[in-house]
Each structure stands twice: as C-alpha cells, then as structure tokens.
C-alpha positions in Angstrom: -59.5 -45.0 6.6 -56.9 -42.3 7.2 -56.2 -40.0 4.3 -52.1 -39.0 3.7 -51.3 -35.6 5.3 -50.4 -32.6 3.1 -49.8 -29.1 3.2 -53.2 -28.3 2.5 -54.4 -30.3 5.6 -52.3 -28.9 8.2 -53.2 -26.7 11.3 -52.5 -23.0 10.7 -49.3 -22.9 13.2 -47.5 -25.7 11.5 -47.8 -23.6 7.9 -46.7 -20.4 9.8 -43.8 -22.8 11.1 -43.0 -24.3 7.9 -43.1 -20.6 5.9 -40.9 -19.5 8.9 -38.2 -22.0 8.2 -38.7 -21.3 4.8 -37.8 -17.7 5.0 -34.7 -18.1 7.0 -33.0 -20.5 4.6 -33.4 -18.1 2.1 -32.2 -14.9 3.4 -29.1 -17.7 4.6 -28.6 -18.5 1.2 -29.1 -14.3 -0.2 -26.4 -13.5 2.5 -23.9 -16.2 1.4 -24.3 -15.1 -2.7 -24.1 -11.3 -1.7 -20.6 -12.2 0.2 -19.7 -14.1 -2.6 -20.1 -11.4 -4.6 -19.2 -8.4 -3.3 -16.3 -6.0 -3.8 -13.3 -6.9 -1.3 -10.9 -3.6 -0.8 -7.7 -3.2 0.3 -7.7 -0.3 3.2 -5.4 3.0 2.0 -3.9 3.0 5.3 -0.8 0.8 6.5 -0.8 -1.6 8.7 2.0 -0.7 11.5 4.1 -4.0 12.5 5.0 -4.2 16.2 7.9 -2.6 18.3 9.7 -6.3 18.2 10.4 -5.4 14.4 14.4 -4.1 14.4 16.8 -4.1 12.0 16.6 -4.7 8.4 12.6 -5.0 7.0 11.0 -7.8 7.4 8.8 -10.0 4.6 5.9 -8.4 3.7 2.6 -9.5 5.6 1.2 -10.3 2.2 1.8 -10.0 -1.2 0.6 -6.8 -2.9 -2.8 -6.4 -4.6 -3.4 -2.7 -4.6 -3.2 -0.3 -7.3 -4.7 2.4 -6.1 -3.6 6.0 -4.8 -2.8 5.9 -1.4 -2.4 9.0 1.0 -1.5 9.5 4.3 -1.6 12.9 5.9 0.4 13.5 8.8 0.6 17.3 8.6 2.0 19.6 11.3 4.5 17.2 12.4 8.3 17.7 12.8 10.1 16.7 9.5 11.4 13.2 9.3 14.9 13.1 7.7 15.7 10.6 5.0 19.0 9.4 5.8 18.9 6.3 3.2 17.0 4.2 0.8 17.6 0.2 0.3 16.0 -1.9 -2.3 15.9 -5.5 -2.9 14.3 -8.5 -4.5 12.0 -10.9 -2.9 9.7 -13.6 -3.6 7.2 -12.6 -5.6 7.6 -8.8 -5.3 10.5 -5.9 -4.7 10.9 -4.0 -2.0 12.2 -0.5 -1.3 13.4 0.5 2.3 13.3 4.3 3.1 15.7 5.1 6.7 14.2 7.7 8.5 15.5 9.8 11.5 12.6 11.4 13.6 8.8 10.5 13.3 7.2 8.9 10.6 6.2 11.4 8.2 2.7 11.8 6.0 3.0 10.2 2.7 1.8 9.6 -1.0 2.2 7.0 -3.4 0.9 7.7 -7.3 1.4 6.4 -11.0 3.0 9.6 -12.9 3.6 9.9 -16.6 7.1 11.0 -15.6 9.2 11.6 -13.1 9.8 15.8 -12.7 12.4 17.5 -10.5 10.3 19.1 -7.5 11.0 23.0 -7.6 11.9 23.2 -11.2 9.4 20.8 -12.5 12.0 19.8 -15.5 11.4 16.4 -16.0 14.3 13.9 -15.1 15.5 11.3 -18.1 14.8 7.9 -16.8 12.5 5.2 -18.9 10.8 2.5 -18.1 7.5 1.1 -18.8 5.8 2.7 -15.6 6.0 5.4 -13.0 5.5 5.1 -9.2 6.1 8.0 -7.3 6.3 8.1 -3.6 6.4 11.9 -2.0 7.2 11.8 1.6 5.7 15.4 4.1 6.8 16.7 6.4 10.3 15.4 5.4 13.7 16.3 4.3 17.1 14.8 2.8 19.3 17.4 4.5 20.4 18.4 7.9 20.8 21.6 9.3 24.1 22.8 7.2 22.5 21.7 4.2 24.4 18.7 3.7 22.5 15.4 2.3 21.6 13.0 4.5 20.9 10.6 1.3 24.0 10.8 -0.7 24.7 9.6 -4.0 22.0 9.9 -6.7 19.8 11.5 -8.1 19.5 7.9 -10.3 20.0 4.7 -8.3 20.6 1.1 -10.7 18.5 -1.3 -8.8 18.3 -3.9 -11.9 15.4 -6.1 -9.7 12.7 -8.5 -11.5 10.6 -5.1 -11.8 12.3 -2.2 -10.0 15.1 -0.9 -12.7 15.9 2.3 -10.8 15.4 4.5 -8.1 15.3 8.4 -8.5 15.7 10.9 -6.3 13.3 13.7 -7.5 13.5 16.2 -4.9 14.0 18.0 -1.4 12.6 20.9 -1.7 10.3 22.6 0.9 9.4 20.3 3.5 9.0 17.4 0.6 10.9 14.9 -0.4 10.2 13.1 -3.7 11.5 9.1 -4.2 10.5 7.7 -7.7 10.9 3.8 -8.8 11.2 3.0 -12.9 9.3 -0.1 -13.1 9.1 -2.6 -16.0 5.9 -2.5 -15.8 3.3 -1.7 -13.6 2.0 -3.8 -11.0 0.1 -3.9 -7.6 2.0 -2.2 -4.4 1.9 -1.9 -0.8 3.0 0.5 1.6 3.7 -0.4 5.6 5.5 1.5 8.2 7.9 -0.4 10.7 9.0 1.1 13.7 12.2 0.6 15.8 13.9 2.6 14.1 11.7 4.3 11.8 11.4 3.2 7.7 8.7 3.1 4.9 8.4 0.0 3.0 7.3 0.0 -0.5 6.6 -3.3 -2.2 5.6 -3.4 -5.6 4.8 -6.8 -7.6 7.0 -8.9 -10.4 
C-alpha cells in the first residue's frame, strides 16, 4: 500500500525547488509593500514644454503638489528682461505668466514672512495670509535708458480664488523680485515655455 506524499518524503531537488519558489514570492511581495510605501517626490527642476507651445500659457501638465523651495541656477548668462506679468484663474489652481525678452533666466521660488523692497530692504505693505516669492537672475525690468520694461506697479489687484495681488519687489542688480499675496498657502509649480520665452507659476486654491 502506498503512503500519501509529503514534504518530508520528497527528493532533495524538489525541496530546493519548492524553497526556491518560495523565496521569489516573497522578495515579489517585499518589493510591492516597499513601493507602496515609499516617499514619491516631486523633482525641483521644470519640466520644459515643446517649441509647438506659442502664444498665451497653456494648462498646466498637472496640478500642483509641491511646497518645497525650488532653485534654479542659470548664472553667467545674459540678463533676461521682464517685459510683463499676466495672471489668471484656472481650474483648480492660479497662474502667473512672467513675459521675458532674451534667454530664460536662473530662478527661485520661497515662502517669506514678508515681502521687502530689494536694495533697501524696507518691507512693502501688502497682507495676506502667505508669502510666495519668486526672484528671477540674471534678469532685469529695464532697458538700456532705464526705462521699465514692466510698467505699472509696484502692487498689482489680481482678486483670484487664492492669488490677491502681485508685487513687484525689485530691479536691482541683475535681480528682479515678483511676489504673490496668497490667501493662504498652498502647493506650486514652476515650468518654463518656450516660443517666446515665459515663467509659469501655478499655485493651488
């Protein structure tokens, strides 16, 4: 009479076999939990749409979900020249447009207690309920004479779901400073488009 087979009866390479099989669907299943859990983060620097991008900026590839700092060195270039900033509201999020003349300058984007007037450092009287300051380098807001190139200013009503103005906070040596009064603070994104030139800022409702 035949006994029933078990583990303890089988040939030394079907174990190894079985323990083999064994291992791999648990380093499968350690792989899928540790992707599970781990920390996705949004990359510092912009993603650059293509050359078929004209005119007014587009929608946003996505909606924003960063916080953080971001800085984008671009030093030892020829100064870009703001020649305008735009802002409207869209789905989910506000944007601000900054016109540029020239290449497409470093930048840096930061939460600030205040907004301060770049060579003076007196600060400038705007409230809100946050800060986001955008400093654009090598750049400037002026052409050769001196004259602006961004007129109007230096506060801007934008009255948006979250954006409630825009300051200009400076031109002064090779920097010029753009600050949004939010209502609150929220997640942002910054992207370059191309053809012509602009910065796009899009913070969150």
């Amino acid at each position: 009479m035949r006994s029933s087979s078990t583990s303890a009866g089988r040939s030394p390479r079907t174990r190894a076999a079985v323990m083999v099989a064994c291992l791999a669907v648990l380093t499968s299943a350690l792989t899928t939990g540790l992707t599970a859990c781990g920390t996705v983060r949004q990359a510092t620097l912009p993603q650059t749409p293509g050359s078929t991008e004209t005119g007014s900026a587009s929608a946003a590839p996505g909606a924003p979900t960063s916080t953080a700092e971001v800085d984008v060195d671009r030093s030892g270039t020829e100064p870009a020249v703001v020649t305008g900033v735009r802002f409207a509201a869209h789905d989910g999020y506000d944007r601000l447009v900054v016109d540029l003349k020239g290449g497409m300058p470093g930048y840096n984007v930061k939460w600030v207690d205040e907004f301060v007037q770049d060579g003076s450092g007196k600060p400038i009287g705007v409230r809100g309920g946050a800060y986001l300051q955008l400093t654009l380098f090598p750049a400037q807001a002026h052409d050769e004479n001196g004259e602006p190139t961004w007129s109007g200013g230096p506060v801007y009503p934008a009255g948006l779901a979250n954006l409630a103005d825009v300051v200009r906070t400076g031109d002064f040596e090779g920097r010029v400073g753009i600050g949004l009064v939010l209502d609150r603070q929220a997640a942002f994104q910054v992207t370059e488009q191309r053809s012509p030139n602009r910065l796009v800022l899009d913070v969150a409702h």
